[in-house]
BASE-689252 format. One record per residue (C-alpha): residue number from 1; x, y, z. Coordinates in Angstrom, 1 decimal, always signed. Example, Ala and Ser with C-alpha at 12.3 -4.5 7.8 and 13.67 -1.06 7.14 Angstrom:
% BASE-689252
<atom resi="1" xx="+12.3" yy="-4.5" zz="+7.8"/>
<atom resi="2" xx="+13.7" yy="-1.1" zz="+7.1"/>
***
This chain:
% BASE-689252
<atom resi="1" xx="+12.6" yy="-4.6" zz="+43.6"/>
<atom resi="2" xx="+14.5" yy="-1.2" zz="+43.5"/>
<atom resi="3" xx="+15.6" yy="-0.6" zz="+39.6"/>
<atom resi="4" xx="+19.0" yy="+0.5" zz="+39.6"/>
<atom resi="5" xx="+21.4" yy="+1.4" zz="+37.1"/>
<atom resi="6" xx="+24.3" yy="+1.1" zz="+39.2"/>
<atom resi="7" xx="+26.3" yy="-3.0" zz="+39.5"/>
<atom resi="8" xx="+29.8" yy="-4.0" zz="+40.5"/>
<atom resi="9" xx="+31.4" yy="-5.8" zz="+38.0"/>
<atom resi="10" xx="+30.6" yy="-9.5" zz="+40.4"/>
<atom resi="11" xx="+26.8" yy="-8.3" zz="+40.2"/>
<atom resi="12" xx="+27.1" yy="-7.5" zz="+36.2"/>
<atom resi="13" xx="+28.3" yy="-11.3" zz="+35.3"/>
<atom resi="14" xx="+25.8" yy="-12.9" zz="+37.9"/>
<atom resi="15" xx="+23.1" yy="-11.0" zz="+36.6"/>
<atom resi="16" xx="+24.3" yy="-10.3" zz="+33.6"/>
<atom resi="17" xx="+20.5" yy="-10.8" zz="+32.1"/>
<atom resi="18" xx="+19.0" yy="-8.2" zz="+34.3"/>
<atom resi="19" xx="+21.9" yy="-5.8" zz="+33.5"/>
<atom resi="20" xx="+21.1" yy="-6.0" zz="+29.2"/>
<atom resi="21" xx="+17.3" yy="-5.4" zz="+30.0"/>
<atom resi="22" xx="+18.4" yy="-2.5" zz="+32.6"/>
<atom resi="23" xx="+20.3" yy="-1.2" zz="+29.6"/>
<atom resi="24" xx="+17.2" yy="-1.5" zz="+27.4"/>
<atom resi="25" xx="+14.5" yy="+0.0" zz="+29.8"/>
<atom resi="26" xx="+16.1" yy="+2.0" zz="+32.0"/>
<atom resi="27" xx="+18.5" yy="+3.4" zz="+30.2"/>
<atom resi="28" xx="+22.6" yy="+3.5" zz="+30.9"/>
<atom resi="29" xx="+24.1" yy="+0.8" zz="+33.1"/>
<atom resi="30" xx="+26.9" yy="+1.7" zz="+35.4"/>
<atom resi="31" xx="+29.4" yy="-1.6" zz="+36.1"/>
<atom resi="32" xx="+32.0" yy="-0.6" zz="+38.5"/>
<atom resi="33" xx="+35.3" yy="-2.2" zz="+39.7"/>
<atom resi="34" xx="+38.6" yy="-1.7" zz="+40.9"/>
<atom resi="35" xx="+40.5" yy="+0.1" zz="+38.0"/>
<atom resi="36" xx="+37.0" yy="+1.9" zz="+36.9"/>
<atom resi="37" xx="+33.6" yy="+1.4" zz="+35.0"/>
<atom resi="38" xx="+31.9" yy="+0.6" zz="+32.3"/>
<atom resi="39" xx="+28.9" yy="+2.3" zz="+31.1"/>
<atom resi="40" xx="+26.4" yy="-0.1" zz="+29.1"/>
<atom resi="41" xx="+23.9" yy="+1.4" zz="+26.6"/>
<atom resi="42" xx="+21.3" yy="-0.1" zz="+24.3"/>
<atom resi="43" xx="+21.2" yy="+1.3" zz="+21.1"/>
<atom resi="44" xx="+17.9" yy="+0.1" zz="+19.2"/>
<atom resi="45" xx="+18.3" yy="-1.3" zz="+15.6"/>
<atom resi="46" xx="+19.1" yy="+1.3" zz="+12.9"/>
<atom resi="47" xx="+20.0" yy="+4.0" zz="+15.1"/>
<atom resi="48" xx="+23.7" yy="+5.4" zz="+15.3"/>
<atom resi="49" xx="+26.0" yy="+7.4" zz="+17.3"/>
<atom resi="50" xx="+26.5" yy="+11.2" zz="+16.3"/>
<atom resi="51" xx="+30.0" yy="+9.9" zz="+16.1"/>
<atom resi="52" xx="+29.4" yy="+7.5" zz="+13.5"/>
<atom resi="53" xx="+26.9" yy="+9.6" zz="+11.8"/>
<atom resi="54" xx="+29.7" yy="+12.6" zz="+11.4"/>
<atom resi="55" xx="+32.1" yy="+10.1" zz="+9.6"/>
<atom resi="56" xx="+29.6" yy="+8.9" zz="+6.9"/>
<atom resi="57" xx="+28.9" yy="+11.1" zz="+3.6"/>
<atom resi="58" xx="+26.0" yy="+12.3" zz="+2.2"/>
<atom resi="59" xx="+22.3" yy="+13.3" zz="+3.8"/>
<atom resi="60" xx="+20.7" yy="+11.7" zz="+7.3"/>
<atom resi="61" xx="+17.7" yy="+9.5" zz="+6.8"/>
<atom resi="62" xx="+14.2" yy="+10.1" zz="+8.8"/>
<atom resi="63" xx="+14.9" yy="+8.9" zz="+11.9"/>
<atom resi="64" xx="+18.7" yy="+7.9" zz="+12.2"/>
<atom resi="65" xx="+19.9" yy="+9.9" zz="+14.9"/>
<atom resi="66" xx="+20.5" yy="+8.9" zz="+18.6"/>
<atom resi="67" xx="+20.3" yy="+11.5" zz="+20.0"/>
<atom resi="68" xx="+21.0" yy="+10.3" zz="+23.5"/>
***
């Protein structure tokens, strides 16, 4: 089987297993529908979004960026 990291939002809830491991192995997972998409990403334990980083104070720990 093909892997694909595109679903319409009908595939995403049938499948909705294969779509969290997608996420996990493959990377970003596209869920389309009608008014627009969703973009699903796994973000392993103790890692955080530049975002979230930006907002905290003090130094960055080893390790604790996501850099994706």
């Amino acid at each position: 089987m093909a892997v694909t990291n595109q679903w319409t939002r009908r595939e995403a809830e049938a499948r909705i297993g294969e779509v969290l491991e997608a996420a996990k192995t493959g990377g970003p997972q596209h869920i389309s529908e009608v008014s627009g998409s969703f973009e699903l990403t796994f973000i392993p334990a103790g890692k955080r979004k530049v975002g979230e980083l930006l907002r905290q104070e003090g130094p960055l720990e080893d390790g604790e960026l996501d850099e994706r």
